[in-house]
KOLBA-546518 format. One record per residue (C-alpha): x, y, z; chain; residue number from 1; residue in one letter. Coordinates in Angstrom, 2 decimals, always signed. Example, Ala and Ser with C-alpha at 12.3 -4.5 7.8 and 13.67 -1.06 7.14 Angstrom:
# KOLBA-546518
+---------+---------+---------+---+-----+---+
!       X !       Y !       Z ! c !   k ! r !
+---------+---------+---------+---+-----+---+
!  +12.30 !   -4.50 !   +7.80 ! A !   1 ! a !
!  +13.67 !   -1.06 !   +7.14 ! A !   2 ! s !
+---------+---------+---------+---+-----+---+
This chain:
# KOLBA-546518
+---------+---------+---------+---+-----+---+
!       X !       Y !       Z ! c !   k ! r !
+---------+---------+---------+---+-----+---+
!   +0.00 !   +0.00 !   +0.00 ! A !   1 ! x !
!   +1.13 !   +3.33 !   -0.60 ! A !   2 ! x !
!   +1.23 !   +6.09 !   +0.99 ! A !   3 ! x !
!   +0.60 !   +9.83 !   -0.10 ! A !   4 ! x !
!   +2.53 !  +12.96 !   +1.33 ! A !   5 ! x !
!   +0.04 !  +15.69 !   +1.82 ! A !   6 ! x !
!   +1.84 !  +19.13 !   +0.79 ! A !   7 ! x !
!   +1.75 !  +21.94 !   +3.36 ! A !   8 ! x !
!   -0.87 !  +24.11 !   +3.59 ! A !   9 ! x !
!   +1.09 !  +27.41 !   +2.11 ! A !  10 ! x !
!   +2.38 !  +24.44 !   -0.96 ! A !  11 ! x !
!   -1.38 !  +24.72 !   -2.21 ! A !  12 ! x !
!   -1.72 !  +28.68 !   -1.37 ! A !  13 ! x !
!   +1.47 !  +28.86 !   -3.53 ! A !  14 ! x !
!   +0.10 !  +27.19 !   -6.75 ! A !  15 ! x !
!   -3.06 !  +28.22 !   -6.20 ! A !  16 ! x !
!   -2.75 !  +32.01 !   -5.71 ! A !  17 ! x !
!   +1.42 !  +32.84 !   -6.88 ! A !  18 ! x !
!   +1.93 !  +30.05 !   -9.21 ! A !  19 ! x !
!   +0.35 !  +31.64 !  -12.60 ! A !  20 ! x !
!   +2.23 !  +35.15 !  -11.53 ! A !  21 ! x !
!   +5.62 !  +33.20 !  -12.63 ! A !  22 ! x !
!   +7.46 !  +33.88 !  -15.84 ! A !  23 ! x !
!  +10.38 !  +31.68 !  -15.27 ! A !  24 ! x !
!  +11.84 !  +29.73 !  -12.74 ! A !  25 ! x !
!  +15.98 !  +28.68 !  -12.26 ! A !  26 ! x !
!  +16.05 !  +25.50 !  -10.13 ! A !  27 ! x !
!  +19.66 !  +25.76 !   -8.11 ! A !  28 ! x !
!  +21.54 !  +23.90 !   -5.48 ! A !  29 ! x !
!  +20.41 !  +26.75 !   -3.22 ! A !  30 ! x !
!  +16.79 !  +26.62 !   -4.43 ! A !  31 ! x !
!  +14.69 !  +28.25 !   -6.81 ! A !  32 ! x !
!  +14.85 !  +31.21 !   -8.19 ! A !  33 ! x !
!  +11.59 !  +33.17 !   -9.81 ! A !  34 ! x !
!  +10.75 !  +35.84 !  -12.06 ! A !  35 ! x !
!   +7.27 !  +37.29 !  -12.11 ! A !  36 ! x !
!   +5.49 !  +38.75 !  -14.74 ! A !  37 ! x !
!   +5.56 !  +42.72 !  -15.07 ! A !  38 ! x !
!   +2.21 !  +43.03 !  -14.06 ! A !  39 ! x !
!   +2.13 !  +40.69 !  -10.76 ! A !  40 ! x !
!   +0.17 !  +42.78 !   -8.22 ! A !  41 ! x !
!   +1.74 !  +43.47 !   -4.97 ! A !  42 ! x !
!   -0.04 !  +42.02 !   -2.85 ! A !  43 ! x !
!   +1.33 !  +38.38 !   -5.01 ! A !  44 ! x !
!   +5.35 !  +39.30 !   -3.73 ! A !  45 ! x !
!   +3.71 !  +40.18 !   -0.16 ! A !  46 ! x !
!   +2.43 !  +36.63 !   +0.18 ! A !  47 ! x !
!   +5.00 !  +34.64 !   -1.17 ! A !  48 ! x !
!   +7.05 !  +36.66 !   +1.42 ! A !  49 ! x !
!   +4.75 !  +35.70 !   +3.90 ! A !  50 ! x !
!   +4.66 !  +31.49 !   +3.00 ! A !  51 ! x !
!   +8.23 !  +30.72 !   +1.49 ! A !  52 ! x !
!   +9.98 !  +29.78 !   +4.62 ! A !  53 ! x !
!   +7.10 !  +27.15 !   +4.99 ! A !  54 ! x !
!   +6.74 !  +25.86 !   +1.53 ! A !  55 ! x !
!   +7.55 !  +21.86 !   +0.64 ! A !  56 ! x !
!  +10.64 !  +23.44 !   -1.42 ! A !  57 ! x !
!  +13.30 !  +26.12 !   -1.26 ! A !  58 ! x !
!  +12.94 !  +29.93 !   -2.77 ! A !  59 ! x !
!  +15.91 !  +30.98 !   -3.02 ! A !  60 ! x !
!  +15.05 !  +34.54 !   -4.50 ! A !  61 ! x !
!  +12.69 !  +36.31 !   -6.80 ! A !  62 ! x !
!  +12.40 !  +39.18 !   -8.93 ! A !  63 ! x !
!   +9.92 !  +41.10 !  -11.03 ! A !  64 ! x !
!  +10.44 !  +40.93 !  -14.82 ! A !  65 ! x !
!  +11.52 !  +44.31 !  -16.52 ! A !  66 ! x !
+---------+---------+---------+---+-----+---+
């Protein structure tokens, strides 16, 4: 029987509510780092601020595309 790992609570608020804000990701040894889309509202950065440190995976760093 297997068994399934349920992802953190700020995992889902991640992919439900940053995810689709993200123009490109670079996956490191240090973790990930993101680009948003011009037009990602601020209140998008403000909550990923708020969740990364308790996300299944690392965020390295993030930016806002030019």
């Amino acid at each position: 029987m297997e068994s399934m790992i349920i992802p953190k609570k700020e995992t889902l608020i991640y992919f439900d509510k940053v995810d689709s804000w993200i123009l490109s990701e670079e996956i490191t040894d240090n973790g990930i780092i993101l680009v948003f889309k011009k037009d990602t509202p601020k209140e998008i950065s403000t909550l990923l601020d708020i969740i990364k440190d308790k996300l299944d995976f690392k965020i390295k760093d993030y930016s806002i595309s030019n």
